[in-house]
C-alpha positions as CSV (number, residue, x, y, z in Angstrom):
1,X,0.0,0.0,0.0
2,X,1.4,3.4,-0.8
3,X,2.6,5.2,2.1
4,X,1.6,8.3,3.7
5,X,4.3,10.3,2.2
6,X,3.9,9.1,-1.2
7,X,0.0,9.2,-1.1
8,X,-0.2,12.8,-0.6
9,X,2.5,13.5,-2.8
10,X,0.5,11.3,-5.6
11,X,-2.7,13.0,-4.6
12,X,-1.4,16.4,-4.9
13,X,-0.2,15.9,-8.0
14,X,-3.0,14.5,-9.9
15,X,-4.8,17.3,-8.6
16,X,-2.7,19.5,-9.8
17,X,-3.1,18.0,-13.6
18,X,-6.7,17.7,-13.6
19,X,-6.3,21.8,-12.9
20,X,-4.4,22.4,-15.8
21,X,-6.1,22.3,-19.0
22,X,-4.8,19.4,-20.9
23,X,-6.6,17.2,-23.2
24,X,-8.3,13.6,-22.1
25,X,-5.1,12.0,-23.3
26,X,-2.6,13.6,-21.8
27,X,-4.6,14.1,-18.7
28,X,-4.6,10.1,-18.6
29,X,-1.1,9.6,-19.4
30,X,0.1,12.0,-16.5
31,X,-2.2,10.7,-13.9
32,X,-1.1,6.8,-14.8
33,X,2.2,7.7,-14.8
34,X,2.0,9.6,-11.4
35,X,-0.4,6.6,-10.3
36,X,1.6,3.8,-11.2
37,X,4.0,4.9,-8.2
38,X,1.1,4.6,-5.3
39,X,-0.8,1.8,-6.6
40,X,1.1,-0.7,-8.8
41,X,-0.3,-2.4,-11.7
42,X,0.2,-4.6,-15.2
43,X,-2.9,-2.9,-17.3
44,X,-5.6,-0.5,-17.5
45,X,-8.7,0.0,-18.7
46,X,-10.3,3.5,-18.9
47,X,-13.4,4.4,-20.1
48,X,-15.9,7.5,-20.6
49,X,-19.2,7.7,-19.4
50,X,-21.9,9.6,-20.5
51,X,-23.1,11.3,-17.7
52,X,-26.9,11.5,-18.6
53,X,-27.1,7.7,-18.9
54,X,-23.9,6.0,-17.3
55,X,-23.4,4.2,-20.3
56,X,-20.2,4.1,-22.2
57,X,-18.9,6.1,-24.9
58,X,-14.8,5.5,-25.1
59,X,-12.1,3.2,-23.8
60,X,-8.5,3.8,-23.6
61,X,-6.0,0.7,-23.0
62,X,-2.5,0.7,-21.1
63,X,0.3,-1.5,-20.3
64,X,-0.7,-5.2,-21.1
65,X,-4.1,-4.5,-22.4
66,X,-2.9,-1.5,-25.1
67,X,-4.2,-2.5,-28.5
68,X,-6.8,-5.3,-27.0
69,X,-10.2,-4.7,-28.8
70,X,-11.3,-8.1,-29.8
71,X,-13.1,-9.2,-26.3
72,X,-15.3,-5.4,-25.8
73,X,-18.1,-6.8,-26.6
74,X,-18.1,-9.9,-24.1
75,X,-17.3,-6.8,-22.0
76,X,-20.3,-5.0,-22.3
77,X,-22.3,-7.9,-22.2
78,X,-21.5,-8.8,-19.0
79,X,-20.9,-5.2,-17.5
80,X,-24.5,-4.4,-18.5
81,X,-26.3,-7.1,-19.1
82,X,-25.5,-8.7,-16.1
83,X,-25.9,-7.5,-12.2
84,X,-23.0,-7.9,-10.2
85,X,-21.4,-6.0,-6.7
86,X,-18.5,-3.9,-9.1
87,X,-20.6,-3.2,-12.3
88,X,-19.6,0.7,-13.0
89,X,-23.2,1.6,-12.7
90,X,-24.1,-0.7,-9.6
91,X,-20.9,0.9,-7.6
92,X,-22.6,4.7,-8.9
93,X,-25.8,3.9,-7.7
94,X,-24.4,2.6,-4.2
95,X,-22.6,5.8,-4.0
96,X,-19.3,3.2,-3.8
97,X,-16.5,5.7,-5.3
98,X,-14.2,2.4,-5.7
99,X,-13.9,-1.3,-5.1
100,X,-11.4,-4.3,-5.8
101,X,-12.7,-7.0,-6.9
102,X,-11.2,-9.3,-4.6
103,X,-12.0,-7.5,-1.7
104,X,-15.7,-7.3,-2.7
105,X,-15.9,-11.0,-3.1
106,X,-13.9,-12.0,-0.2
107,X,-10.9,-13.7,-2.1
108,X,-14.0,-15.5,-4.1
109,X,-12.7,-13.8,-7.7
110,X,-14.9,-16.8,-9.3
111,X,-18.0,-15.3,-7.7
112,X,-17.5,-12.1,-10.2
113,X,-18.9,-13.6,-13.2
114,X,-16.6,-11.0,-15.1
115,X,-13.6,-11.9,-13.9
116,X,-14.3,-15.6,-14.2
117,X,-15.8,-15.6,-17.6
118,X,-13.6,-13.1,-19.2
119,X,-10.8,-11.4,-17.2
120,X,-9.0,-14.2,-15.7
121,X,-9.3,-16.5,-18.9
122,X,-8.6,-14.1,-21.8
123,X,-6.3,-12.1,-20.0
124,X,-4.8,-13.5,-16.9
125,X,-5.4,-11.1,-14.5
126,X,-6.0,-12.0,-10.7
127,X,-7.7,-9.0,-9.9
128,X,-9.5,-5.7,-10.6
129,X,-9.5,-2.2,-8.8
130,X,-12.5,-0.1,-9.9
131,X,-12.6,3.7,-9.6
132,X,-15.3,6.3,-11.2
133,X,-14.2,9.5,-12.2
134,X,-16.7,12.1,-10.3
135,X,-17.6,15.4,-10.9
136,X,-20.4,17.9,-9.0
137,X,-22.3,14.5,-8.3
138,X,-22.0,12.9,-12.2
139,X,-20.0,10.3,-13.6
140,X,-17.4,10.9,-16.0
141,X,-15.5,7.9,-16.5
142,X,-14.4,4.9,-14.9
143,X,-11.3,3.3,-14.5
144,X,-10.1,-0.4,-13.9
145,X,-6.5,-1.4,-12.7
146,X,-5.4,-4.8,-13.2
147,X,-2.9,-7.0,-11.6
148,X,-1.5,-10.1,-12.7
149,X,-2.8,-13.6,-10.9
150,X,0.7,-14.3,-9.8
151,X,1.0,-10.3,-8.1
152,X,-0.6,-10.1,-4.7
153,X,-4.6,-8.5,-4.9
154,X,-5.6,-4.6,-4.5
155,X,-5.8,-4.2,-0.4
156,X,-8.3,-1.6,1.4
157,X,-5.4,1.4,1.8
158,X,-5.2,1.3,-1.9
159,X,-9.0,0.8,-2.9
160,X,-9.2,3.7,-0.3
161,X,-6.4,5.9,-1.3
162,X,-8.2,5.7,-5.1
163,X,-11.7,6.7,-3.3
164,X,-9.9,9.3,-2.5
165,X,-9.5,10.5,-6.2
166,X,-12.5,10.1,-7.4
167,X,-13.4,13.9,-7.5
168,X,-9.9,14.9,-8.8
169,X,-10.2,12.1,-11.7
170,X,-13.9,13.3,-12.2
171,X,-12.7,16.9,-12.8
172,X,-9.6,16.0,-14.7
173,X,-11.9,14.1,-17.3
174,X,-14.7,16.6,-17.4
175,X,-11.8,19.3,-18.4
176,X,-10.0,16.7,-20.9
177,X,-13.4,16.7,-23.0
178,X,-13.2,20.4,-22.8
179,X,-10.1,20.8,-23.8
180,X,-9.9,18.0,-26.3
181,X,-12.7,19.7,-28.5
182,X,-10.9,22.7,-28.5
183,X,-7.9,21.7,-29.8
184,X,-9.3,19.7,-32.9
185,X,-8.3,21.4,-35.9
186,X,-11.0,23.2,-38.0
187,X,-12.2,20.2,-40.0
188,X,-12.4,17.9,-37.4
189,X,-14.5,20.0,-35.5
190,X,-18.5,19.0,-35.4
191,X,-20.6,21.1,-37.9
192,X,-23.5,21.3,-36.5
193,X,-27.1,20.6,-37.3
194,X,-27.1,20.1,-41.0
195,X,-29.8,23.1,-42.8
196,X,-32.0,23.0,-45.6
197,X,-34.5,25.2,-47.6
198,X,-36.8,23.7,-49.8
199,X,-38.7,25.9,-51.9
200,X,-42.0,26.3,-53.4
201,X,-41.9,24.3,-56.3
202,X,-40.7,21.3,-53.5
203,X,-37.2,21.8,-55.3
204,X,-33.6,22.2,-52.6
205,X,-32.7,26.1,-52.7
206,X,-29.6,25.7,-50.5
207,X,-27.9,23.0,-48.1
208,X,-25.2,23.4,-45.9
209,X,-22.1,20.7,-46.0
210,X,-23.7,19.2,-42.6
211,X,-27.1,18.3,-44.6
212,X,-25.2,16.7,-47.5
213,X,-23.0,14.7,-44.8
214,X,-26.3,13.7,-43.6
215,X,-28.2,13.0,-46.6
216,X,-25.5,10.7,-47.9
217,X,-25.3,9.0,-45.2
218,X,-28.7,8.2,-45.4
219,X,-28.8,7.1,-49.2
220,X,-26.3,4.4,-48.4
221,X,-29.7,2.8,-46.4
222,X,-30.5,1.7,-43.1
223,X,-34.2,2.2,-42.5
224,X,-35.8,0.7,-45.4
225,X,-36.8,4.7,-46.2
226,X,-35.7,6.9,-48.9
227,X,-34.9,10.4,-47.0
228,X,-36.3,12.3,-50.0
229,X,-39.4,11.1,-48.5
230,X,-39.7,11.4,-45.4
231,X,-38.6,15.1,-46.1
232,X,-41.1,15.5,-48.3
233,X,-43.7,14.5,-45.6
234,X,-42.3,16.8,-43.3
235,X,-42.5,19.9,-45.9
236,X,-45.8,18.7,-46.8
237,X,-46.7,19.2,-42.2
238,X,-44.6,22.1,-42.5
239,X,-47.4,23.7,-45.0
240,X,-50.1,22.3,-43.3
241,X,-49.1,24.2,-39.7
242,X,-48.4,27.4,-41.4
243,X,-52.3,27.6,-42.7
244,X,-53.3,26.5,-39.0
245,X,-53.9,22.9,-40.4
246,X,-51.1,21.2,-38.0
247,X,-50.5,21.8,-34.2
248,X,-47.2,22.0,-34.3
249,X,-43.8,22.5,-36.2
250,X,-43.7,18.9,-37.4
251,X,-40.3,16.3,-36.5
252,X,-39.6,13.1,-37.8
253,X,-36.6,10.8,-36.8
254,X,-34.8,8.4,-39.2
255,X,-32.2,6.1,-39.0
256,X,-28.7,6.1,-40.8
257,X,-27.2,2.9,-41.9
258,X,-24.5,2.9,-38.9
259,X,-27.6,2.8,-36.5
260,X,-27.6,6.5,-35.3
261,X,-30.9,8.1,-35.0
262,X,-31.5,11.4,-36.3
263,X,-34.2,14.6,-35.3
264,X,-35.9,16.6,-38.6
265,X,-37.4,19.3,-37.7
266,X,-39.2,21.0,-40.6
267,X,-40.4,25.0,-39.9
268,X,-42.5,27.2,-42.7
269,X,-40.4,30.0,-43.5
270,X,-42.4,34.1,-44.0
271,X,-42.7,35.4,-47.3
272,X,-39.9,36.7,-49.2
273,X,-40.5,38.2,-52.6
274,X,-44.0,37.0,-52.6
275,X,-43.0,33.9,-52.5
276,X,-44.6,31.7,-50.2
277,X,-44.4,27.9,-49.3
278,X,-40.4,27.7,-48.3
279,X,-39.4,25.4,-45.7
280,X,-36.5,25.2,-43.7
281,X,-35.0,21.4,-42.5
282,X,-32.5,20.7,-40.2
283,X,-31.0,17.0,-39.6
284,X,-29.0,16.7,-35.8
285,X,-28.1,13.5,-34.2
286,X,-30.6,12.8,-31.4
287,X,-29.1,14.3,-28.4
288,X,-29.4,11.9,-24.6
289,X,-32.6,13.9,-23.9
290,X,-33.8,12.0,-27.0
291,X,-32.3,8.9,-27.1
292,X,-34.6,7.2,-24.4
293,X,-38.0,8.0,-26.6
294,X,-36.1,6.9,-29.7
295,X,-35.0,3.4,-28.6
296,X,-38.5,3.0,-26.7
297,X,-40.9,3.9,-29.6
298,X,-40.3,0.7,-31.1
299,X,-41.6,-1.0,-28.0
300,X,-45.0,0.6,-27.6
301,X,-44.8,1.9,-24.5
302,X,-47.1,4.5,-22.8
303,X,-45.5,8.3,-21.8
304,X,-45.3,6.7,-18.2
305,X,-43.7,3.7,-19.1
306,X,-41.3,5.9,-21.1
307,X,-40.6,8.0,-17.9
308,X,-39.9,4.8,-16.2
309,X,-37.6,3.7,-18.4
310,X,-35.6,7.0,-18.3
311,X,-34.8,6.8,-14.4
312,X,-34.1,2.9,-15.2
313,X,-31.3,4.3,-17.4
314,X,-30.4,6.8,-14.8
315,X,-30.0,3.9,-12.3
316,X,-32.2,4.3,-9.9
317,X,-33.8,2.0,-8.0
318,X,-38.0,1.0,-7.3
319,X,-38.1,2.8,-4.4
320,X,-36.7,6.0,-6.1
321,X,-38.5,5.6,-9.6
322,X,-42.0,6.0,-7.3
323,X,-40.8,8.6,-4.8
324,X,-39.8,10.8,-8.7
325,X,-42.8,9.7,-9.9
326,X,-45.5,9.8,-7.0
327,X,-46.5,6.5,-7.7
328,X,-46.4,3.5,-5.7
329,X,-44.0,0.8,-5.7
330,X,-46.7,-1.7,-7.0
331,X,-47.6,0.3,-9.6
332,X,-43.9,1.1,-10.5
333,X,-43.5,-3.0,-10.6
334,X,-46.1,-2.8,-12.5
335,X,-45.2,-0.7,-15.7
336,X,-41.7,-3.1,-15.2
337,X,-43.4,-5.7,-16.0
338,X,-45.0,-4.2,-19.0
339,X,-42.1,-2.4,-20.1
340,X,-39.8,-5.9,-20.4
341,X,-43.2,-7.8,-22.4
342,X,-43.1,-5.1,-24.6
343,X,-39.1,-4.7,-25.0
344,X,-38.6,-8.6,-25.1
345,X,-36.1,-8.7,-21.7
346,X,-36.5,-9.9,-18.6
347,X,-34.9,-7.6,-16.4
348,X,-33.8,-3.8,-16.2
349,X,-29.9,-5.1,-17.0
350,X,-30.9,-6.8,-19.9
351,X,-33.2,-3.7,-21.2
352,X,-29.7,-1.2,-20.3
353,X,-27.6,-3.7,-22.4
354,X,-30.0,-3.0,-25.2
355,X,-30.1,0.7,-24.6
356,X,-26.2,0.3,-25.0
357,X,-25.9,-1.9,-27.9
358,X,-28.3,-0.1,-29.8
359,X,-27.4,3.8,-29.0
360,X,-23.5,3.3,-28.1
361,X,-21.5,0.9,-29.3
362,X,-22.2,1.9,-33.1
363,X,-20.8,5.7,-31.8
364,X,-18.0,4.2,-30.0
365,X,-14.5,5.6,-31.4
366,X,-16.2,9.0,-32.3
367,X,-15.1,12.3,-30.7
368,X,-17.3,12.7,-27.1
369,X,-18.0,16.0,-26.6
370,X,-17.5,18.4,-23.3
371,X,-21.8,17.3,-22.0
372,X,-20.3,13.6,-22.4
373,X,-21.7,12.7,-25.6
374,X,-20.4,11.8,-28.3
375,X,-19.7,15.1,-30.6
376,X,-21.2,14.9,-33.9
């Protein structure tokens, strides 16, 4: 265990980079390097976290693991669709800043299904100290030490001593995003909603590059749907609500063949030369806010079941889903049980595992923006 001396010294100085501006990179590399002298280890793992659901957008890989993709996906299985003490999510929900694995289990590592199913076997790892990266009371990121079965396992000083860090890790990661946007040169940087105008005669008047990046993306397929007409319904809505025949500015959503949802919005534009019936378009990837209700509407469910499924993602628990939603427990059971009929899963792991398979893993290795998602 890292002593008192060299903890604070450690401490201080990962403070002192999550302070300083750099990007998500070298943020990482100096804390691991500061790190390595407190709380030994052979690999790690660290990964961001979108903060509105918990769910992962990035990973990074050092020492042994470095250049090891071809097991993720037995990862995320088994982080979220199964329910164990040192998930990321089950540790952020228990308010548990971080945990080693063998401590957790009591020297049982076989009792963590994902160390006996995938850590020990593909990688040969004895054991696994989890810490989330906290900031102002959301998570950031996550981050997973290993050690290798012959080294001895993460003790309490050291699961302690990275509690400890938690907040400076959380605010170090927060300020990478920041920074990492900002230094991307001009034409890596996101462009924003992409804009159309469609005029009178229903013919395109002007597009900005974002809407053609869009627009070709969508004529490679993925929904079954040709774009042109689905904007074309939209125009036709757009029409309708600017003689008082719709309620509302009309939106549509679409996917593109990578699996990423989109947002239309289609709004009548005023006279302009005495010519009426323009329309203006924009196409945005659908922001967290928007995700939930896009990877629901498939499954039928009611605005309450919707709502329930929301605070599922944000992990909490029956007894806080019905104190957020004035309901009772029974009913909150209840609209569970509806919600898995209708999603085809049997539990709320299984319906985040969807949520994550669905909505994140076809974005992961994209830019993640300074709100934690991914930047366009």
């Amino acid at each position: 265990m890292p002593s008192g001396l060299l903890a604070e010294r450690v401490r201080r100085d990962i403070e002192v980079v999550s302070r300083a501006g750099l990007d998500l990179d070298t943020f990482l590399t100096e804390t691991l390097l500061s790190l390595q002298r407190a709380v030994p280890f052979v690999a790690v793992c660290f990964g961001t976290v979108d903060p509105a659901t918990q769910l992962l957008t990035g990973t990074r890989k050092y020492g042994d693991l470095a250049g090891r993709d071809e097991r993720d996906h037995d990862w995320g299985l088994l982080e979220y669709g199964g329910w164990e003490a040192t998930t990321f999510t089950r540790l952020a929900s228990e308010g548990i800043p971080s945990a080693g694995v063998h401590d957790r289990t009591s020297g049982h590592i076989a009792d963590s299904p994902r160390m006996r199913e995938l850590i020990r076997p593909a990688y040969g790892y004895g054991d696994e100290l989890r810490t989330l990266c906290l900031d102002q009371g959301h998570l950031w990121g996550a981050a997973a030490l290993f050690r290798a079965v012959d080294d001895r396992p993460f003790d309490a000083a050291e699961i302690a001593f990275m509690a400890s860090l938690a907040p400076a890790l959380g605010a170090g990661v927060r300020g990478g995003l920041l920074a990492s946007l900002a230094a991307m040169a001009p034409h890596e940087s996101p462009m924003g909603p992409g804009v159309m105008i469609i005029g009178a005669d229903d013919t395109i008047v002007q597009v900005n590059p974002g809407a053609d990046r869009w627009l070709d993306e969508l004529a490679q397929g993925g929904t079954g749907t040709a774009p042109t007409g689905v904007i074309a319904s939209l125009v036709g809505a757009a029409r309708r609500y600017a003689r008082g025949e719709w309620p509302s500015p009309p939106r549509s959503r679409i996917r593109t063949a990578k699996g990423l949802w989109l947002v239309l919005h289609a709004t009548p534009l005023s006279a302009r030369n005495d010519v009426q019936g323009e329309v203006v378009v924009t196409l945005e990837e659908a922001r967290p806010p928007e995700v939930v209700p896009l990877v629901v509407a498939a499954f039928g469910l009611t605005n309450r079941e919707r709502d329930v499924v929301a605070l599922i993602l944000q992990g909490l628990d029956t007894k806080e889903i019905s104190a957020h939603l004035h309901l009772s427990a029974w009913t909150v059971q209840d609209h569970l049980k509806a919600i898995f009929e209708k999603a085809g899963v049997r539990s709320r792991r299984e319906l985040i595992a969807r949520v994550y398979f669905d909505q994140y893993v076809p974005r992961l290795g994209a830019g993640v923006a300074p709100d934690g998602w991914f930047a366009a």
